[in-house]
C-alpha positions in Angstrom: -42.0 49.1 98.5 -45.7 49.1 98.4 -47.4 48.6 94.7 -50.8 49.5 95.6 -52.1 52.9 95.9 -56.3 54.0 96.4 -57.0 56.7 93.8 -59.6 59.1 95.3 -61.1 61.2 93.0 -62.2 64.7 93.4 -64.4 66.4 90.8 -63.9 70.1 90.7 -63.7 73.6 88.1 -60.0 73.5 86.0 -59.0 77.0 88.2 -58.8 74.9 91.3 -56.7 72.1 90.0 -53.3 73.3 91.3 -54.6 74.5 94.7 -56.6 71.5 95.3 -53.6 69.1 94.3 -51.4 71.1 96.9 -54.2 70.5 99.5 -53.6 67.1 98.9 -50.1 66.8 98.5 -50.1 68.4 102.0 -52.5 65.2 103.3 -50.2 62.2 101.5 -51.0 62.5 98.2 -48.2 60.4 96.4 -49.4 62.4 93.0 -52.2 63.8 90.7 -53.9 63.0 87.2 -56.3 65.1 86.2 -59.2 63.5 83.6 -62.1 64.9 82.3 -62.2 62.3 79.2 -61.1 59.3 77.7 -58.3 59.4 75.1 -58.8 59.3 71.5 -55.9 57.9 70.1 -55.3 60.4 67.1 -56.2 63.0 69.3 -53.6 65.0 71.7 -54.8 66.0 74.4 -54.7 70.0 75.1 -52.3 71.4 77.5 -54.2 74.2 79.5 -57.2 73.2 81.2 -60.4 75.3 80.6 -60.9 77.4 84.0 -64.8 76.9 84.2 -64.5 73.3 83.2 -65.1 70.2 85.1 -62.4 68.1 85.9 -62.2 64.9 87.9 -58.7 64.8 90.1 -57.4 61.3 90.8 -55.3 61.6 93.9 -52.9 58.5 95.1 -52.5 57.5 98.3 -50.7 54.9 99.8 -54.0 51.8 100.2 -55.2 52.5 103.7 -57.5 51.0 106.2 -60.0 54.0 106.8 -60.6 55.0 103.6 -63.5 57.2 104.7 -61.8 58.4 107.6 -58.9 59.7 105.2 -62.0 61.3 102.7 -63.1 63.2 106.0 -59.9 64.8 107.0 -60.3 65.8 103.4 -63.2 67.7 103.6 -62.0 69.3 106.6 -59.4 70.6 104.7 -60.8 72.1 101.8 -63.6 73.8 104.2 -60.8 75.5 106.2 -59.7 77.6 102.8 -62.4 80.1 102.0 -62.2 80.1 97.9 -62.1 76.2 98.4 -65.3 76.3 100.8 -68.4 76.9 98.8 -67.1 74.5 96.2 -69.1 71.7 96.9 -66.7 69.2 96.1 -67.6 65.6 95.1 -64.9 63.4 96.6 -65.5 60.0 96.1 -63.3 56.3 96.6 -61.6 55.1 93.6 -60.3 51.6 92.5 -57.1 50.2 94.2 -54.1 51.1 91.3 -51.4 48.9 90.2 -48.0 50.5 90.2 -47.6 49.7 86.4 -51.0 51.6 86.0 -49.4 54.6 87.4 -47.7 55.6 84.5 -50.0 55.1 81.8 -52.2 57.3 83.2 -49.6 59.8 83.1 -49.2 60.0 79.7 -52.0 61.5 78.8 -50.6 64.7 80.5 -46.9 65.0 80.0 -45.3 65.6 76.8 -42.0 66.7 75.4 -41.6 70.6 76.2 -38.6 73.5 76.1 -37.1 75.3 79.2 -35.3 78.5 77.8 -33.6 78.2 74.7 -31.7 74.9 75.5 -33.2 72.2 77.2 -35.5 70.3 76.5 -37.3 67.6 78.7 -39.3 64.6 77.1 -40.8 61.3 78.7 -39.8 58.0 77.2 -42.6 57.6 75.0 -42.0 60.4 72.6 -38.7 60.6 69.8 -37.7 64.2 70.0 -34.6 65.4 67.6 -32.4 68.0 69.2 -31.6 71.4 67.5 -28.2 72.9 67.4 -27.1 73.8 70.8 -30.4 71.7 72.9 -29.8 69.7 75.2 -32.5 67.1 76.3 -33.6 65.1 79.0 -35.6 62.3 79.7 -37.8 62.1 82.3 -40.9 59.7 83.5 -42.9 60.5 86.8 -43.1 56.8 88.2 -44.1 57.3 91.4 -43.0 60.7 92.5 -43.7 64.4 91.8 -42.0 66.1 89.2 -42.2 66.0 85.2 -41.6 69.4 84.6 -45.1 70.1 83.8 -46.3 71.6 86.8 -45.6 75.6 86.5 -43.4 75.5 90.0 -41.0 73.0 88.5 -40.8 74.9 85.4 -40.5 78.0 87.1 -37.4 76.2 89.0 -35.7 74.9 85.7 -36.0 78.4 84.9 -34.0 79.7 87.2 -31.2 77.5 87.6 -30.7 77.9 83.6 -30.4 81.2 83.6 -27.6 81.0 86.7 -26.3 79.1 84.4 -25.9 81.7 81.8 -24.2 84.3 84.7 -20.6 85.8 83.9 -19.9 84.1 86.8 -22.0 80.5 86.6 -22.3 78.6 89.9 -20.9 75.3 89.6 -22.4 73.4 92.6 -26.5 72.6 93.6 -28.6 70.8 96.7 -31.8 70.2 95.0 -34.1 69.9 97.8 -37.1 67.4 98.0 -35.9 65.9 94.5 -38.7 63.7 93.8 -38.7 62.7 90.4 -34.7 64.0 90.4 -35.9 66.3 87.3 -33.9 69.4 88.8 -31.1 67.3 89.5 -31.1 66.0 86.1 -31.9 69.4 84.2 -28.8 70.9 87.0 -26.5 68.3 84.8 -27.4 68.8 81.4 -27.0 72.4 81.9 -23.3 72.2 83.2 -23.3 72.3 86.8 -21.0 69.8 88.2 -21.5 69.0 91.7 -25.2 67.9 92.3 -26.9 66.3 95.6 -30.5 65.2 94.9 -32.0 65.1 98.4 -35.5 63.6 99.1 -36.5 61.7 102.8 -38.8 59.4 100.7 -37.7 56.4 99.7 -39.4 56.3 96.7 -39.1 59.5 95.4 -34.9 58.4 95.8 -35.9 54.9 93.6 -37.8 57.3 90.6 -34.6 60.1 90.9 -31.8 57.0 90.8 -33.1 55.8 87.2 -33.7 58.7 85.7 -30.7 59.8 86.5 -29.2 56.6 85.5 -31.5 56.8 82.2 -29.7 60.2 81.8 -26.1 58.9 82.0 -25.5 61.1 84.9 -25.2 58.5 87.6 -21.2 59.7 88.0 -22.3 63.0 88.5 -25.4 63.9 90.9 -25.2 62.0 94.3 -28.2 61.1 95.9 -29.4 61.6 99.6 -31.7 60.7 101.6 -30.6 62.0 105.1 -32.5 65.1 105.7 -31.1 68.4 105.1 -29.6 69.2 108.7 -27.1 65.7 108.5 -26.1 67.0 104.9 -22.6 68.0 104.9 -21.1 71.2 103.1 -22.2 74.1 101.2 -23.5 75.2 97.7 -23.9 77.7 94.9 -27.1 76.9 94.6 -29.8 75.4 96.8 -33.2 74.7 94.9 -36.3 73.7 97.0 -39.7 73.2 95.4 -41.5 72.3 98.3 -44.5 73.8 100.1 -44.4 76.7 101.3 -44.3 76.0 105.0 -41.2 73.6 104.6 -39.3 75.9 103.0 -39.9 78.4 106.1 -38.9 75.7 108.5 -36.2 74.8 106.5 -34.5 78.7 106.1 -31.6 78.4 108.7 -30.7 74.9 107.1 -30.4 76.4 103.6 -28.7 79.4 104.7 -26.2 77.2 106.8 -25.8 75.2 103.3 -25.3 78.0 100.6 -22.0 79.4 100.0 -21.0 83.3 100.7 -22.4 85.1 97.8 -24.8 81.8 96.8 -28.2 81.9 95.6 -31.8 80.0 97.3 -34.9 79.2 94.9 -37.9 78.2 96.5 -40.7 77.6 95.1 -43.9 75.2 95.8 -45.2 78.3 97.3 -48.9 79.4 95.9 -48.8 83.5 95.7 -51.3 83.8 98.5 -48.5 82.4 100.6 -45.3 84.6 99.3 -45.7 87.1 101.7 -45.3 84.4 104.4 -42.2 82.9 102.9 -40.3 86.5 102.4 -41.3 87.2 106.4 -40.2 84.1 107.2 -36.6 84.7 105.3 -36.7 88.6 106.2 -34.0 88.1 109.2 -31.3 86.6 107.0 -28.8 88.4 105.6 -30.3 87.4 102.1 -30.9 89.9 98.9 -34.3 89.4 97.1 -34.6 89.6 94.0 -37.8 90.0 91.5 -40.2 87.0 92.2 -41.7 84.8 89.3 -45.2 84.3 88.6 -46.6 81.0 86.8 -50.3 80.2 86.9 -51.3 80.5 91.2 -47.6 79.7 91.7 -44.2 81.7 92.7 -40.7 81.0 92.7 -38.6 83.4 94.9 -35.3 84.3 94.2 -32.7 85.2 96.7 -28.8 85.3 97.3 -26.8 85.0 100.2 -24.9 88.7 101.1 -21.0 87.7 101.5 
């Protein structure tokens, strides 16, 4: 596995944080810090980032050997979407990272936080002590997307908790593009029993195995990286927080994957793109239920008809 990554940084206002990290995410972008100053140490850092405010976005890429020719592909991209195209952005070659660095500068962003009114997810640096009837998980990014922190994850853990709390709870899940495995993970703690965390990158599978390991859930959540079409069998539930275009060019293998009567969450999808994802499903004999809205994001909701 490679250990260096190139950190480009992009410096732009706090209300195009998530569309500009998607941008990149689409382009290679092995993950995001944001950073707009240094740390003071008995200072935490605020959660929401000021709209109007300046931020500088490090984006990791695997070390290539056009740098600039990577930066202009960049700037292609971001002039192709209009609200991105008078932004003037400032994208500039960073420093070559150290793995190991990778997570430090993480910390400055993710902290322990609820999902519902039973779990909880916290990274390894913070204690957290459970209430009566919590349930907590641990989870560090490493090199893959996924701490819970972004609103599509969240929006995901949502979802498969309340499920969950169904007169009739599925029992069974495919989380799709697993990266960090914090679906997976959260998919245990919450009770369901068969889990398949499913990811093509190879690295994303290393960060998913030891949290899940870290977790004691090893035994229980089997991870894949075949792509969707070789996995065998179907689900209850079939969770996929991807972008939006993969989760249209993945419909007929979820469907072929979800039980009678089973349920699809997508999300990953920006809301300027829902419309695209429901046309894209609109052919399936799928019932939609009432989308869910978290900053620029959307998580659909749908359930296979018997």
């Amino acid at each position: 596995m490679k250990d260096e990554w190139i950190a480009i940084e992009v410096k732009i206002k706090g209300e195009f944080v998530d569309l500009v990290s998607a941008v990149l995410s689409e382009h290679g972008c092995s993950g995001t810090v944001v950073e707009e100053r240094k740390l003071d140490t008995f200072v935490v850092p605020e959660d929401d980032l000021n709209l109007a405010g300046d931020y500088i976005l490090k984006a990791y890429f695997s070390a290539v050997a056009d740098l600039q020719s990577l930066i202009s592909e960049l700037e292609i991209a971001f002039d192709t979407i209009p609200i991105l195209k008078d932004q003037n952005f400032t994208i500039q070659p960073g420093a070559l990272v150290k793995q190991e660095d990778w997570s430090e500068d993480w910390k400055q962003n993710f902290s322990t936080f609820h999902i519902g009114d039973r779990l909880v997810v916290r990274p390894s640096w913070e204690d957290y002590l459970p209430q009566t009837g919590e349930v907590v998980i641990e989870i560090d990014p490493g090199m893959a997307f996924g701490t819970g922190t972004h609103g599509t994850t969240q929006l995901c853990l949502e979802a498969i908790a309340e499920l969950r709390n169904r007169p009739d709870p599925p029992l069974s899940i495919l989380d799709v593009g697993t990266g960090s495995g914090i679906l997976a993970v959260g998919a245990a703690a919450l009770g369901y029993q068969k889990i398949v965390a499913n990811d093509i990158d190879p690295v994303a599978c290393r960060v998913a195995r030891e949290n899940i390991k870290k977790n004691h859930y090893i035994e229980q959540i089997e991870i894949s990286e075949h792509s969707l079409e070789e996995l065998p069998g179907q689900f209850d539930v079939i969770v996929a927080n991807i972008l939006a275009e993969e989760n249209i060019r993945l419909r007929d293998a979820f469907f072929n994957h979800l039980h009678p009567g089973g349920w699809l969450v997508l999300s990953g999808i920006l809301e300027e793109k829902e419309l695209q994802v429901r046309n894209g499903f609109a052919d399936l004999p799928l019932e939609f239920f009432p989308s869910r809205y978290r900053d620029e994001w959307v998580c659909l909701l749908l359930r296979r008809q018997n």
